[in-house]
C-alpha positions as CSV (number, residue, x, y, z in Angstrom):
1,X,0.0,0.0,0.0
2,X,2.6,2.2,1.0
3,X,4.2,1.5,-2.6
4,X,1.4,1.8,-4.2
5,X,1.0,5.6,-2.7
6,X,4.1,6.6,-2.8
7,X,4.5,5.8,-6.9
8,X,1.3,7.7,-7.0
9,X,3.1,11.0,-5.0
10,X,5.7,10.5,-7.6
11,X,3.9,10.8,-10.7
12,X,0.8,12.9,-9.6
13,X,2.1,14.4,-6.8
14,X,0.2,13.6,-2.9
15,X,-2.2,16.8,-3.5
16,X,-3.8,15.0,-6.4
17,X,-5.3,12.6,-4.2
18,X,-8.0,14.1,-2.5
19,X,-9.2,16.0,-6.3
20,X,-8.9,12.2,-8.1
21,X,-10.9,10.6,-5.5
22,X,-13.8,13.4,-5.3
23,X,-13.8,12.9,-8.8
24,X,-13.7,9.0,-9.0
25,X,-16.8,9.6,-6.7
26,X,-19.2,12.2,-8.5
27,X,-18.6,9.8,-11.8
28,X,-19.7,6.9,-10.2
29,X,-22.7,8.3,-7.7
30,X,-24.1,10.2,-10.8
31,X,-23.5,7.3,-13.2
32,X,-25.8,4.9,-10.7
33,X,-28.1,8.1,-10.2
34,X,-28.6,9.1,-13.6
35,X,-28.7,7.1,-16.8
36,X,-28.1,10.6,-18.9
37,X,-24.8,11.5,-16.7
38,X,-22.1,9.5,-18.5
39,X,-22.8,11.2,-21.7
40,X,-21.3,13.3,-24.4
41,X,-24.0,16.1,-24.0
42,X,-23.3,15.8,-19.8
43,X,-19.6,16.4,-20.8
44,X,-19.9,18.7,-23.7
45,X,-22.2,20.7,-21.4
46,X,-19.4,20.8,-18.8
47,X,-16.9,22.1,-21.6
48,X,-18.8,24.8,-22.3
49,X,-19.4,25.9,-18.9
50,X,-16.1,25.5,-17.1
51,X,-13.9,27.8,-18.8
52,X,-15.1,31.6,-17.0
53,X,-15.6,29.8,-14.0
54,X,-12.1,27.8,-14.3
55,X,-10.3,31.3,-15.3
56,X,-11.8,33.1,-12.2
57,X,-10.3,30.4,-10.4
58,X,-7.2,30.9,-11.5
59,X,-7.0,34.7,-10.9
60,X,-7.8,33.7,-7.4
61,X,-5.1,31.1,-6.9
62,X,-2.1,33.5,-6.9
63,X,-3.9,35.6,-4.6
64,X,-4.3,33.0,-2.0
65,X,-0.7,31.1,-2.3
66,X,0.6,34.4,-0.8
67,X,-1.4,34.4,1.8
68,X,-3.7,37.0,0.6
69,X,-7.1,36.6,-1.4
70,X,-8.6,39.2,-4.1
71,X,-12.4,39.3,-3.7
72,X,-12.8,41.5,-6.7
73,X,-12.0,38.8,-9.2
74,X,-15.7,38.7,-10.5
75,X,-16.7,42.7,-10.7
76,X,-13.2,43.3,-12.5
77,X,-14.4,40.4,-15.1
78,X,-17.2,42.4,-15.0
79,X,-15.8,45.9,-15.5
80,X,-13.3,44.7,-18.3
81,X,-15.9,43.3,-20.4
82,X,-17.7,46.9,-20.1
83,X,-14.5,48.5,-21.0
84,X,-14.6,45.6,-24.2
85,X,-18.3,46.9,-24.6
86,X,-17.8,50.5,-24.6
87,X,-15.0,50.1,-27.3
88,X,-17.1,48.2,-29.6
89,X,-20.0,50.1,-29.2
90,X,-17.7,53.4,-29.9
91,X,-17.0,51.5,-33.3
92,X,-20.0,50.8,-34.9
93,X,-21.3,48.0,-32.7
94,X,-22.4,45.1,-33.9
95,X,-20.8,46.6,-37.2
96,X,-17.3,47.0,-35.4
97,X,-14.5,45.4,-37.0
98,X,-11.6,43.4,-35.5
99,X,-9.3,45.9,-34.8
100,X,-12.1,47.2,-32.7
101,X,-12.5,44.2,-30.8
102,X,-8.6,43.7,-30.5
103,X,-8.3,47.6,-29.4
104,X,-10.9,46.9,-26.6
105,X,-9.6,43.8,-25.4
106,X,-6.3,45.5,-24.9
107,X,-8.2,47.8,-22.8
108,X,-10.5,45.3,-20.8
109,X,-6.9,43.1,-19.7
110,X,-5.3,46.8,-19.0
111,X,-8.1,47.6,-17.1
112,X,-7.8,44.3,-15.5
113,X,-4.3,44.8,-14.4
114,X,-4.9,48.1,-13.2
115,X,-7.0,46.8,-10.6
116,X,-4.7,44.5,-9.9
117,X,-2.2,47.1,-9.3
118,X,-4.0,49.4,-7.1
119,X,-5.0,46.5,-4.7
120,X,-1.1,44.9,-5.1
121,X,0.4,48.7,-3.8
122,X,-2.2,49.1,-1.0
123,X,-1.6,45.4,0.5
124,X,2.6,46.1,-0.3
125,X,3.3,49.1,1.0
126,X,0.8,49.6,3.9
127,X,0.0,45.9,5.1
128,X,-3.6,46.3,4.9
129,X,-5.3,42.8,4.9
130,X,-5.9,41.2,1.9
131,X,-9.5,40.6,2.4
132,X,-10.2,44.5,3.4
133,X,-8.5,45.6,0.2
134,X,-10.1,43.3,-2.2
135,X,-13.2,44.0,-0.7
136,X,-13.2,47.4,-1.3
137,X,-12.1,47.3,-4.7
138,X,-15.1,44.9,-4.8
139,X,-17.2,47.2,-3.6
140,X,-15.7,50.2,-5.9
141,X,-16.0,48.6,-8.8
142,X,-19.3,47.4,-8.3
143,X,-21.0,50.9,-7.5
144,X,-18.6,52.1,-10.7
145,X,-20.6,49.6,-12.8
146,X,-23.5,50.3,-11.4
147,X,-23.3,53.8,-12.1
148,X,-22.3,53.7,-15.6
149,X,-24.3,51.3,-16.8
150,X,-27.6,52.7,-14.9
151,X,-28.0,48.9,-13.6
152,X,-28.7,47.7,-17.0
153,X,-27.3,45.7,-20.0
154,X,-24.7,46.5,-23.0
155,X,-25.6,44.2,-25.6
156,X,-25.5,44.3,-29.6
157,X,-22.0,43.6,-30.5
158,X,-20.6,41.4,-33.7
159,X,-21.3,38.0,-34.7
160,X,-17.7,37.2,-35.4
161,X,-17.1,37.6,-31.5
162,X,-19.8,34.7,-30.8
163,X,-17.6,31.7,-31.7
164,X,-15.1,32.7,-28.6
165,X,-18.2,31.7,-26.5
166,X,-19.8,29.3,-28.6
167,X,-17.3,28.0,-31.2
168,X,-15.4,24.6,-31.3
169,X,-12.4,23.5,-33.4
170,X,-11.9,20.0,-33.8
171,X,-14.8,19.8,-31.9
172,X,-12.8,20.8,-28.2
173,X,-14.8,24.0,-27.2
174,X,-12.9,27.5,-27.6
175,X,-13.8,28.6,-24.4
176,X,-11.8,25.6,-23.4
177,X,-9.2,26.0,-25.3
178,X,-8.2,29.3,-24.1
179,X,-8.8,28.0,-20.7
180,X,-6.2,25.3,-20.7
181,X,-3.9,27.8,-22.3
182,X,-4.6,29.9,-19.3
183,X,-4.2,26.9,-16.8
184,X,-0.6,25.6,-18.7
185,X,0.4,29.3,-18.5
186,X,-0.1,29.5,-14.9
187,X,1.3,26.1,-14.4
188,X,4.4,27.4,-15.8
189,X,4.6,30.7,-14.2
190,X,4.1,29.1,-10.3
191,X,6.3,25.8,-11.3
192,X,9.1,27.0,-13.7
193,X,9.6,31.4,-13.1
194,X,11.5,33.1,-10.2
195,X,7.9,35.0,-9.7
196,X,6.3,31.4,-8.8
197,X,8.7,30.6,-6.5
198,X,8.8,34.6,-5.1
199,X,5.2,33.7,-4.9
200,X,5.5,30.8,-2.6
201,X,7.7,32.0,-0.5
202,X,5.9,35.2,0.2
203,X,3.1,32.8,1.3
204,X,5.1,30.7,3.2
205,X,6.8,33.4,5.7
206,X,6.6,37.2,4.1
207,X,9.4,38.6,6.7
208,X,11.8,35.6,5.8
209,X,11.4,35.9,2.3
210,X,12.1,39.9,2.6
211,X,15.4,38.8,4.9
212,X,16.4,36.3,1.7
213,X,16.5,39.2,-0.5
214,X,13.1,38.9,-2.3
215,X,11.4,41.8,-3.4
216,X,8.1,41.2,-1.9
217,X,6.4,44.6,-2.0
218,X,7.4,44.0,-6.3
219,X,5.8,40.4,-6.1
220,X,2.6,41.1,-4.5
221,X,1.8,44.2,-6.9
222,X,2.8,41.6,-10.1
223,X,0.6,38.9,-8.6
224,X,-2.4,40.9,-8.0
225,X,-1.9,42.5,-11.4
226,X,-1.8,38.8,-13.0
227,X,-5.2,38.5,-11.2
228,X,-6.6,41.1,-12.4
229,X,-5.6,40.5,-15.8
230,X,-6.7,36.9,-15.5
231,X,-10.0,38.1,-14.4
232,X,-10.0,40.2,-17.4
233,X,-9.7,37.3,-19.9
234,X,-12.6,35.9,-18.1
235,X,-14.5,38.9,-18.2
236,X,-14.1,38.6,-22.4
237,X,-15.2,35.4,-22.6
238,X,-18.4,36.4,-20.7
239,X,-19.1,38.9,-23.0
240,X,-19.0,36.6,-26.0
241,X,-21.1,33.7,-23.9
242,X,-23.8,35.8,-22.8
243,X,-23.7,38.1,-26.0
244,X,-24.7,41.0,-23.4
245,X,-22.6,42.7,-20.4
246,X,-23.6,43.5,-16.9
247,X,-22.4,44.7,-13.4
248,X,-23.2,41.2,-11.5
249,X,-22.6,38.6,-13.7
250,X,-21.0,35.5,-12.6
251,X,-21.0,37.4,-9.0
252,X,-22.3,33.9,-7.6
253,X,-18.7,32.5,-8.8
254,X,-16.6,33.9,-6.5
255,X,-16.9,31.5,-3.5
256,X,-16.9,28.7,-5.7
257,X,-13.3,29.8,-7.1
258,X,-12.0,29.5,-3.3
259,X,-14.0,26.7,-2.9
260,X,-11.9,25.2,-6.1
261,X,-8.8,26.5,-5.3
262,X,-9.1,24.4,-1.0
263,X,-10.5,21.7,-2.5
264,X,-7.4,21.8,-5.1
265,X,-4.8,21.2,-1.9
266,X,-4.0,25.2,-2.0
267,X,-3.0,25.9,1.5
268,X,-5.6,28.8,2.8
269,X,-2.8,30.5,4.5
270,X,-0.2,30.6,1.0
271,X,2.6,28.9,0.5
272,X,1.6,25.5,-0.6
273,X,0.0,24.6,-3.8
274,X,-0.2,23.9,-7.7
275,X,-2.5,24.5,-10.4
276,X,-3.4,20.8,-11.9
277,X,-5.5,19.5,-8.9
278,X,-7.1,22.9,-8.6
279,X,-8.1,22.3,-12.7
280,X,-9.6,18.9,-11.6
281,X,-11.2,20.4,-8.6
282,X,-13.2,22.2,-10.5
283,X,-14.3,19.9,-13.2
284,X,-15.4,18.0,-10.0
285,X,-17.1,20.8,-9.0
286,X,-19.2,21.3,-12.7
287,X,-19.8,17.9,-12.6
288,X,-21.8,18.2,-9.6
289,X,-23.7,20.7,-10.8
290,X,-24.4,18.9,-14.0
291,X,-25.4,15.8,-11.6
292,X,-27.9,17.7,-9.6
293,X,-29.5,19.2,-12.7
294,X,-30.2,16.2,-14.3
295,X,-31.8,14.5,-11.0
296,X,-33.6,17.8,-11.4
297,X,-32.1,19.9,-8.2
298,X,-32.5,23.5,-7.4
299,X,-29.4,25.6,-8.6
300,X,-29.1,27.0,-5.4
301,X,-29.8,23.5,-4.0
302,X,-26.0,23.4,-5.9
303,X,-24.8,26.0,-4.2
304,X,-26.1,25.0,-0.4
305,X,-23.9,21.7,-1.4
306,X,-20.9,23.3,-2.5
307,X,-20.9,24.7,0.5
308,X,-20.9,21.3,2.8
309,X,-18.2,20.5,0.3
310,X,-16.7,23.5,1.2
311,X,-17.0,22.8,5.1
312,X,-16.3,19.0,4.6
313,X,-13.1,19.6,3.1
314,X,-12.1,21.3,5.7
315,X,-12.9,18.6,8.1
316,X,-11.3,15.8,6.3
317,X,-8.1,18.5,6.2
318,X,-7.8,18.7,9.7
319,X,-8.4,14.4,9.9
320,X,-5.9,14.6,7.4
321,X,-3.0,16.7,10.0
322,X,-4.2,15.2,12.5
323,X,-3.5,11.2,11.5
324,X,-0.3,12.5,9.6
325,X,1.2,13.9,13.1
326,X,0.1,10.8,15.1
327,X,1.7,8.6,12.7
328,X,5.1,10.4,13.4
């Protein structure tokens, strides 16, 4: 047995475990429950839904593996596809050409960053908490929307945008696509750059990796930027899903991406980490979803589990410690 496991450390690494076997168990408790479950339209679905989600996720990760969090991940989504909107509409609309589309882009990941930035220099240079900083970005951002949009819609933007929401090549979803491309890029930027390993350090003692000569005032405003511009890039995708932008959508993702990111092995208090089981986390996570909707649950039947998961993980965490110390 103790073989056995410690091959499977070796190849997967010992935080894939606990994503595998959550997994292993939504596939097989749906696939009793639910003859439609273990289908291509269950899993196409899934495809198709993942990817904003999965990218919001990501834009949280960095965030926490300092010890930090950014709770503004889903209104600066929100506020770069505006800034996407505003661009297009400035262009002709749904008449706007590429260049338009490229021009606002630009803008929506700069406007992204700069989020990013402002929260990275507060939490550098004065030590505010994470949390309070993020929150009132949030909370900025969110009346900012609110304000400019009147509490409405932007919608009427052109076709050729659809297919980044809707399209397939080779029949993998595009939406996907770009999301793996996200996840490989963060996978190399945590695993393989002197940034991912600034980044873990920060998370695993701040004042010790300040005595070792790391810039971490420099790291913290880079890694909140990267969130914000990953939030960004999320915020695009949302615009060509929904065909339509507004202040509050996805809001409702925001404790799932923490949700993802514990149930991915990412330590709550920074440090410890990677990207892969947090990917499968959250396909776990959309399965469920998918599960519950075809035994015909509520969606916020969904949520109420995610958050047992959420508190169960936790639990089985603190098992986990605890049997690990005994057995040394």
């Amino acid at each position: 047995m103790n073989i056995l496991a410690a091959r499977f450390n070796a190849i997967f690494g010992a935080d894939m475990a606990g994503p595998l076997a959550a997994l292993a168990i939504v596939l097989i408790v749906f696939g009793f429950a639910s003859p439609h479950f273990l289908t291509g339209a269950t899993f196409g679905s899934v495809a198709f839904q993942l990817p904003e989600l999965g990218i919001l996720t990501l834009a949280m990760l960095m965030p926490i593996l300092t010890g930090g969090l950014n709770l503004a991940i889903t209104f600066t989504a929100n506020i770069a596809g505006l800034t996407l909107a505003w661009a297009l509409q400035a262009n002709g609309g749904i008449d706007a050409g590429p260049a338009a589309f490229l021009l606002g882009s630009l803008l929506a990941l700069a406007v992204g960053a700069a989020s990013g930035l402002v929260m990275g220099l507060v939490i550098a240079f004065t030590r505010a908490h994470p949390i309070l900083v993020s929150l009132s970005m949030m909370i900025f951002l969110r009346g900012l929307g609110e304000f400019l949009t009147r509490g409405g819609d932007i919608s009427g933007f052109p076709t050729f945008i659809a297919p980044i929401g809707h399209g397939s090549i080779l029949g993998i979803p595009i939406p996907l696509l770009i999301l793996i491309a996200c996840v490989i890029a963060s996978h190399i930027l945590l695993a393989r750059s002197k940034l991912g390993f600034s980044t873990y350090m920060i998370g695993s003692n701040i004042e010790s990796a300040r005595y070792s000569g790391i810039n971490t005032r420099k790291v913290l405003v880079l890694v909140y930027m990267l969130s914000g511009a990953m939030a960004a890039v999320a915020g695009i995708i949302m615009l060509a899903r929904f065909n339509s932008v507004r202040v509050g959508h996805g809001e409702s993702y925001l404790l799932i991406t923490v949700l993802a990111c514990f149930l991915g092995g990412i330590n709550p208090f920074g440090g410890f980490g990677r990207v892969l089981p947090v990917f499968v986390a959250l396909v776990v996570l959309q399965l469920l979803s998918s599960g519950l909707n075809l035994l015909g649950a509520n969606q916020h039947l969904t949520t109420a589990v995610w958050g047992i998961l959420l508190i169960v993980v936790m639990v089985l965490r603190w098992f986990s410690a605890k049997f690990i110390t005994i057995a040394k």
